[in-house]
Steps between C-alpha positions, in 0.01 A plus 500: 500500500741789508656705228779465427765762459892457440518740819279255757637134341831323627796622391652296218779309553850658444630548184151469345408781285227615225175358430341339774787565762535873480225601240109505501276573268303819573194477640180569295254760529194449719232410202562342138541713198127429456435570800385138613667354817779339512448110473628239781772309348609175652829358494566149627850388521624123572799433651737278601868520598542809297693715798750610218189668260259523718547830612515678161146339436332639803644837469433473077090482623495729755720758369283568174338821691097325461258608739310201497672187538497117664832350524428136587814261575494166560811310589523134482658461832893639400772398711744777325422873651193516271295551812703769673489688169082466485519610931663829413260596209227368679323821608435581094355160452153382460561170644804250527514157601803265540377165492551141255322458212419296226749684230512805344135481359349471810684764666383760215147319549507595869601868404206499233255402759605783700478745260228758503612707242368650126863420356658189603869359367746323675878557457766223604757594782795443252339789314389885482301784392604814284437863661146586382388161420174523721345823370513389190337195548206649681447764217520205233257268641151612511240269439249767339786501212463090479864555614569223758802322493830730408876396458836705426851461409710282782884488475635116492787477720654241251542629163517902651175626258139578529240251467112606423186366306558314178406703208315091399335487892167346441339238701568269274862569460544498849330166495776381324781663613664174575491380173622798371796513670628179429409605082677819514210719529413801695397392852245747640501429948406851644733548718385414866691802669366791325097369479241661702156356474126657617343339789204360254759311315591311817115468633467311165839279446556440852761374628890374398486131426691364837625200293753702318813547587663713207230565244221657759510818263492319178198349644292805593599705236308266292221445703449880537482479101340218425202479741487865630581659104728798696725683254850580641549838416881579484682844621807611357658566848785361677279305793767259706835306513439127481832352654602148323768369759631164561239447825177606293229304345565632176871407527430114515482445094296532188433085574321553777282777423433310170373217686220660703423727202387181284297398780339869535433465149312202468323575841323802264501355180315216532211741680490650167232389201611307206438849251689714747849284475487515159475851477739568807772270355437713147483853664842385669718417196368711303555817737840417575621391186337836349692643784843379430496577154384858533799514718763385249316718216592751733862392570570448156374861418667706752812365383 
């Protein structure tokens, strides 16, 4: 595919200014500061009658000023002007299709198949990349380092603040992140938008679980831990915009999500042996409890 430069893309639509529309992220130099190639990253975005954000996704990927990059899209079969959107950006992109599918899981699933990258995310088209995001990525996984899954900080649309790794993230604690959020404790979901994953992490887990509708993320987040033992390693930089609108997934209720995440759960914990739900359930309370009063110690002494 080509590269993309602010100078050779579409012009943005009127009005439209700053980061994607009239920005771009430098480009990098040819090599790695260590002097190792740089490392195909794959992007896969799913979409579906997202004309109004749509844009500022594509243009968040391609604009990040990476030399090696697959931008896979995969539209559901959009009767908005997702499509015409996708047509005009279509020289940059690895592959497109615009076809129906079986949901939102299968669409990324089609993307992943596709994918023939080192790196391999996918972002929503509601959502989008900070400058830089890329490059940082690439220098932060490296499998030699045992680094292969990273994550950074994603801004949440909803409350207007920054949202990275639980100081508490475990794979036990994100085993139970349902429960914890309906006791009051610290919930620990990476955030999907700003997690980049190595290619050997997706050889192993496989696929997204085509049965889900809302907690496809939830589900392989665990899996990736549980079965595969990845760490997530978490970067203290500003990675993407998750968008929480009234049309989104995420938009449709705590209820819902809760739902699916009980069955998630007890999809994995009854794979687990007698010895390790005991000390799961005990590494959970513990932790967060610990966690929560360390945090009012510390309230109660900066006062």
């Amino acid at each position: 595919m080509l590269t993309a430069k602010l100078a050779v893309l579409p012009a943005p639509p009127e009005n439209n200014q700053g980061w994607p529309w009239t920005e771009e992220t430098p480009p990098v130099e040819n090599k790695m500061p260590d002097g190792r190639d740089w490392p195909k990253i794959t992007i896969v975005t799913p979409s579906y009658n997202q004309g109004e954000y749509l844009e500022e996704t594509i243009r968040s990927v391609l604009l990040q000023g990476y030399p090696n990059l697959e931008y896979i899209i995969i539209d559901g079969g959009s009767t908005d002007n997702s499509v015409e959107i996708i047509k005009k950006y279509s020289p940059w992109l690895a592959y497109w299709v615009s076809e129906k599918d079986g949901g939102q899981s299968n669409g990324i699933n089609k993307g992943f198949q596709k994918a023939t990258g080192d790196i391999i995310a996918w972002l929503n088209s509601d959502d989008y990349y900070f400058q830089g995001v890329l490059s940082r990525v690439a220098q932060e996984i490296n499998p030699q380092k045992k680094r292969f899954v990273v994550t950074g900080k994603v801004f949440l649309s909803n409350i207007n603040t920054f949202h990275g790794l639980s100081p508490v993230f475990s794979r036990y604690n994100l085993l139970f992140h349902q429960q914890s959020g309906m006791k009051g404790l610290p919930t620990v979901m990476p955030p999907q938008q700003g997690t980049f994953w190595h290619k050997e992490v997706f050889t192993k887990t496989g696929l997204l679980d085509e049965e889900l509708n809302l907690s496809m993320d939830y589900d392989y987040w665990l899996r990736v831990m549980l079965y595969g033992h990845y760490k997530f390693h978490f970067i203290p930089q500003e990675f993407a915009y998750f968008r929480l609108h009234s049309d989104c997934k995420s938009g449709q209720g705590w209820g819902s999500f809760a739902k699916e995440n009980m069955a998630v759960f007890n999809k994995h914990w009854q794979n687990l042996p007698s010895w390790e739900k005991v000390y799961a359930k005990f590494y959970w309370l513990s932790s967060s409890y610990l966690f929560m009063f360390a945090l009012k110690c510390k309230n109660l002494l900066s006062k």
